[in-house]
C-alpha positions, 0 to 999 in steps of 0.5 A: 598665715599661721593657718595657711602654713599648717594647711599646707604642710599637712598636705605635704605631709600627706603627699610626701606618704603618699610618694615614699610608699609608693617608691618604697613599693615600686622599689623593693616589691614591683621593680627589684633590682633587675628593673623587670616588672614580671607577671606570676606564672600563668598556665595557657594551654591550646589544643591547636598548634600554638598560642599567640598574643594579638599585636595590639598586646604589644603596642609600645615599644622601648623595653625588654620584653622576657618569656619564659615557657614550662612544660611536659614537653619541649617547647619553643619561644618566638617573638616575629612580625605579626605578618609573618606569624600570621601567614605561618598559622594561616589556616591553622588552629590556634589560641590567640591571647587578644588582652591582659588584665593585670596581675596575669589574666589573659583574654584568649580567642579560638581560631578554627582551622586544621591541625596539621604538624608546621613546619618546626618553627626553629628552622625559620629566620623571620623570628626577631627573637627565638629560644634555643635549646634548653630553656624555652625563654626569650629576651627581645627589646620591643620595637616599633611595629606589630609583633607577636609572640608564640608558645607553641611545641618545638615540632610543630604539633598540636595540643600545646600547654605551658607555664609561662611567665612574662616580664618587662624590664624598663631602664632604670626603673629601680633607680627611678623608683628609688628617687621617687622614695628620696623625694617622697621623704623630702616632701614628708619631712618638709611637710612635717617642719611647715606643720610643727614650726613655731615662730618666738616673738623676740623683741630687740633691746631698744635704747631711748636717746638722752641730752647728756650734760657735756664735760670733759672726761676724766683721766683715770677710768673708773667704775659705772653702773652696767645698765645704759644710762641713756635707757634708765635715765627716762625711768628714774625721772619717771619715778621720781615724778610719780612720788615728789615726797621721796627719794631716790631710792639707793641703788646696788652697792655694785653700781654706785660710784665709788667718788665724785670723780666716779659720777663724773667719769659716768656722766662722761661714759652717758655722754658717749653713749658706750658703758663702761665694764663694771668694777666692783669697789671695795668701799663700805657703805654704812647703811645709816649714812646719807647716800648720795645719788648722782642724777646720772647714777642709773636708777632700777626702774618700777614695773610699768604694763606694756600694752599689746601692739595692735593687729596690722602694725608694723615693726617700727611701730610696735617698738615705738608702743613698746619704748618707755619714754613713750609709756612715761610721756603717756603716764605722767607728762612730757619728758621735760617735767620730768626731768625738771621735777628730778633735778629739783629734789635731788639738788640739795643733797648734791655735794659741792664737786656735784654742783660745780659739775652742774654749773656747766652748761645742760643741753635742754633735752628734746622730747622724741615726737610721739607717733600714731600707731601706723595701721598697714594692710595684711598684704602689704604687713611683714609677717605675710610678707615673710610668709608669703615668702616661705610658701613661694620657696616651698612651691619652687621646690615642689616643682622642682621636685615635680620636675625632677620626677617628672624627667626621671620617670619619662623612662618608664612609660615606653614610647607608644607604637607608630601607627603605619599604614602598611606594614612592611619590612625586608624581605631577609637579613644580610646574615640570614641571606648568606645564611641562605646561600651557604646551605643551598651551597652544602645542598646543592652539591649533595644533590648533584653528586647523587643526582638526586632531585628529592634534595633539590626540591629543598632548595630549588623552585621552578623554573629553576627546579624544572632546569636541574631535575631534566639535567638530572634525567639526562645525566643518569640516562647517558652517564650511567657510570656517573662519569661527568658528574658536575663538580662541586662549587660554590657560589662566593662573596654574595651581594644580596638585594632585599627589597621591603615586602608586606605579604608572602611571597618573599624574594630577595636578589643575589650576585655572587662569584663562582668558585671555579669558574672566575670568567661567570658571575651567578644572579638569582632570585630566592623565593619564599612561597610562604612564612612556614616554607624555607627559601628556594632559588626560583631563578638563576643565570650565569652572565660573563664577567664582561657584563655590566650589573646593576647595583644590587642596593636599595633594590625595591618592588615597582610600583605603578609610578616606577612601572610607568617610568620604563621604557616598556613593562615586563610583560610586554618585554618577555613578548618582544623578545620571543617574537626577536628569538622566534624571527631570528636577527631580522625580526622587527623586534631586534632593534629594542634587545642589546643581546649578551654574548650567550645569546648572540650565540644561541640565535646564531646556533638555531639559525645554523641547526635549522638550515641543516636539518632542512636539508634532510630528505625526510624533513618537510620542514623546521620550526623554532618557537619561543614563548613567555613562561610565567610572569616576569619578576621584576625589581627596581634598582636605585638608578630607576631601572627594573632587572627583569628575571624571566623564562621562556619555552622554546619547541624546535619542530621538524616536520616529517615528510609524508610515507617517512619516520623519524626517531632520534638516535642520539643527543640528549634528546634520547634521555627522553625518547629512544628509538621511537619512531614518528611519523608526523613530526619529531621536537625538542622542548627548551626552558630558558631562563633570562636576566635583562635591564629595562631602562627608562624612557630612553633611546637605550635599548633593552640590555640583555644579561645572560640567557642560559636554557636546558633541554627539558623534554623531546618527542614526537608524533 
């Protein structure tokens, strides 16, 4: 076993190096104090418009990802959803990193495409992480999901080059590798006490029982010898067997009986089986005077050979070899003749107290039965057993050590990304959504002071873009003096609704107050065409107070299974209520609508207009036309019902009477043609926009929110 202990240790003192270099270095040399693992700087240039990790770079996720840029000019650090950057640089050149070699080599790919200056790229809020002035770094904790990051110029324009250096910061990481380094020396000095231990062979005393003769003890205690009468007796009668010629030898002036009365009190003190502390005597003993030697008198026993104890013994039986009465049984006879030739030769020189106290009755001593040598199996032997012992407690500890390591260290290996089959993720923040909405504010009444439609165009899109550039037209032909300029407002407390997109365009929905007006609510729709364009209100109404909105929360895109759950599809709806508008309130399709008090109104209006300018002279007769515009947007709410925004044209025509003119003289409609005479007909074109709520398959009809339109155009022929 000896052979299997050293082998082991010197494998755990291997391993125990092995450990403790490694924690050493990952402590004070890899990780550091600050838990970041960081690459050297690395020069990564593009004569494009930026360099940009592949996704599959940053493939788990956990950690604390760090970026830091250099260079002559300013540069700027993002981190954004691979759909996102990737709609941002479509089309663009650019340098693509698409694998890592440690220490800092990258693997780069060349993407073609035009060099034209983006859109500056701190002006976008889809970056889930972005440098601010000054410094060009990041520090953004990796999430699940595809990202990239970006080094590009903080412009937008090509040639970019920069030193930049990367990092990732794993929790716990130093005091992870610093339990490493503890364990490492456990293992080591283990490894080491397995490898250099020595066991000592130490053998216990032994006492071989003796048939002491019985006698009353003395009074008085005396001095006796300090050697145990019941393991000298043996050897005495041992000796004394091996020369009969001879005497006794005269044991140590300290150990001999001052009287008889002293061999007596010795013989007592065998019979107990306890030794008496020594007293040294005073009395002089000449050396030319007969000694008398007491058989019970402790004799210093001859040198005898103890034989080695044979391979597979156990305990006991290496004991039982060991003892001297079985070495003097085996030598020179039993034990009985033994004693018998000692009591013979030493009786005669017995004085008479010595005999009386031999008179009283002996106890025959009985001789110990000599046993085999018993040979037991190495499995079953207790030094492979206390072996076997030891190395079981040193694997429990290894592996818990293993363990321990084990739990600790889960930390530094991130959690590797989902694999998901389509990448999504909402279209905008809450906090960038109002974000949103407050600079449309600041911007909007920018605009409409100055009536400036180049500002519009900043945060507006069609049809809502197409709606404001006409009231700017009207207002700045018929109030030249900018008299009745539109109030500044704002819209206030803004509901946002963000469904989940997978490409561009983006939308997200919002109902929010209006400052100023407490009986209108504004709904809208803003739209990104694009991950480089900025977010533009597309769609807005203005519903009353008095109508019931649907909830803005958990909003979604359709898709065919919503779709089919409706009670009709948006496009067909946008058809269904040109054809009501067009009819007027008898129309076939009148009954599937459940109008908004706005455009109860309008039909009644366009009734009442018709029929007055029917009855003019020069009018043959008058059309009103509504027709779908573009393709409905549509959302799911979390009730299963689709808020539909929508546009629809309208042309009023009136006909002229053959050998008759018009023009028109007045009305907003002489914001875009003035005293032009026309012969053949004379119209008005309309852009209304609407908000309605589809439900489900249902008996419900088809609520109408708010129909808000605006004169875009006039004219004839």
């Amino acid at each position: 076993m000896r052979f299997a202990r050293t082998a082991l240790g010197l494998l755990l003192t291997a391993a125990g190096l092995v450990v403790t270099v490694a924690g050493a270095l990952a402590a004070f040399w890899l990780v550091g104090p600050d838990n970041t693992i960081s690459t050297s700087s690395r020069e990564l240039t593009s004569q494009g418009l930026a360099v940009v990790t592949a996704p599959d770079l940053l493939d788990r996720h956990g950690p604390t990802l760090h970026v830091t840029a250099t260079g002559d000019k300013s540069l700027f650090v993002g981190v954004g959803q691979d759909l996102d950057v990737r709609d941002y640089l479509s089309g663009s050149a650019h340098t693509r990193l698409i694998h890592f070699d440690p220490p800092a080599t990258f693997g780069t790919q060349e993407m073609r495409g035009r060099a034209t200056q983006l859109t500056q790229p701190s002006g976008l809020d889809w970056w889930v992480a972005k440098s601010g002035t000054g410094q060009a770094s990041v520090a953004w904790p990796i999430q699940d999901g595809r990202y990239d990051v970006v080094v590009m110029n903080a412009d937008g324009s090509p040639a970019v080059g920069a030193q930049v250096r990367f990092g990732v910061e794993i929790h716990r990481a130093f005091g992870i590798s610093l339990v490493g380094l503890g364990a490492g020396i456990l293992i080591l000095a283990l490894g080491l006490s397995l490898t250099f231990r020595r066991h000592s062979a130490a053998v216990a005393p032994l006492t071989v029982p003796v048939s002491p003769r019985i006698h009353q003890p003395a009074a008085t205690p005396l001095a006796v010898a300090t050697t145990p009468l019941a393991a000298t007796a043996p050897l005495a009668a041992a000796t004394s067997l091996a020369a009969p010629t001879a005497l006794p030898a005269a044991p140590e002036p300290t150990q001999v009986a001052a009287s008889v009365g002293s061999s007596r009190v010795a013989a007592s003190a065998g019979l107990s089986g306890a030794a008496a502390p020594v007293v040294p005597t005073r009395e002089r003993v000449s050396p030319f005077a007969p000694q008398r030697v007491s058989p019970f008198a402790p004799v210093r026993p001859a040198p005898v050979s103890v034989p080695s104890a044979p391979m597979f013994m156990s305990a006991a039986a290496v004991a039982k070899a060991k003892s001297p009465v079985f070495l003097a049984a085996v030598g020179a006879g039993t034990s009985e003749q033994i004693g018998r030739a000692y009591d013979n030769r030493a009786y005669d020189d017995r004085s008479h107290d010595d005999r009386e106290y031999d008179e009283q009755p002996v106890v025959p001593a009985v001789d110990a039965p000599v046993e085999e040598p018993e040979t037991v199996s190495l499995a079953e032997s207790p030094e492979f057993q206390k072996s076997d012992e030891a190395v079981r407690r040193t694997a429990a500890l290894l592996a818990s050590g293993a363990m321990l390591l084990t739990t600790t260290s889960c930390g530094l290996l991130p959690a590797k990304n989902s694999e998901a089959a389509v990448e999504t993720r909402p279209a905008v923040t809450l906090a960038d959504a109002q974000a949103v909405v407050q600079r449309y504010n600041e911007l909007n009444n920018k605009a409409n002071e100055s009536r400036d439609a180049k500002v519009a165009e900043t945060i507006e899109g069609n049809p809502t873009l197409a709606q404001t550039r006409a009231g700017y037209l009207i207002g700045r032909k018929l109030d030249t003096a900018g008299k009745d300029k539109d109030k500044p407002f704002s819209f206030t407390e803004p509901t946002i609704g963000a469904p989940e997109f997978a490409s561009y365009p983006m939308r997200f929905v919002v109902d929010s107050g209006v400052s100023g007006a407490p009986d209108t609510r504004q709904l809208g729709v803003w739209q990104r065409q694009s991950a480089g364009t900025p977010w533009l209100l597309t769609n807005s109404v203005y519903p009353s107070t008095a109508m019931k909105l649907p909830s803005l929360e958990g909003l979604r895109t359709p898709t065919e299974a919503d779709l089919d759950k409706l009670s009709s599809l948006p496009a067909a709806v946008s058809t269904s209520l040109a054809a009501y508008l067009t009819g007027g309130p008898k129309a076939p399709q009148a009954k599937l609508f459940a109008p908004s008090p706005g455009m109860t109104k309008l039909v009644e209006l366009r009734a009442k207009t018709k029929g007055t300018d029917a009855a003019e002279s020069y009018i043959a007769s008058v059309e009103d036309t509504f027709a779908p515009s573009g393709e409905p947007l549509a959302f799911i709410t979390s009730t299963g019902e689709a808020l539909v925004f929508l546009s629809l044209t309208e042309q009023y025509l009136q006909r002229v009477e053959p050998g008759s003119n018009a023009y028109w003289t007045s009305g907003e409609a002489t914001a875009f043609s003035s005293m032009v005479k026309y012969t053949q007909t004379l119209h008005q074109d309309y852009l209304h926009q609407v908000a309605l709520v589809i439900p489900t398959k249902t008996a419900t009809p088809i609520r109408i929110l708010s129909m808000d339109g605006q004169l875009v155009g006039a004219g004839g022929s």
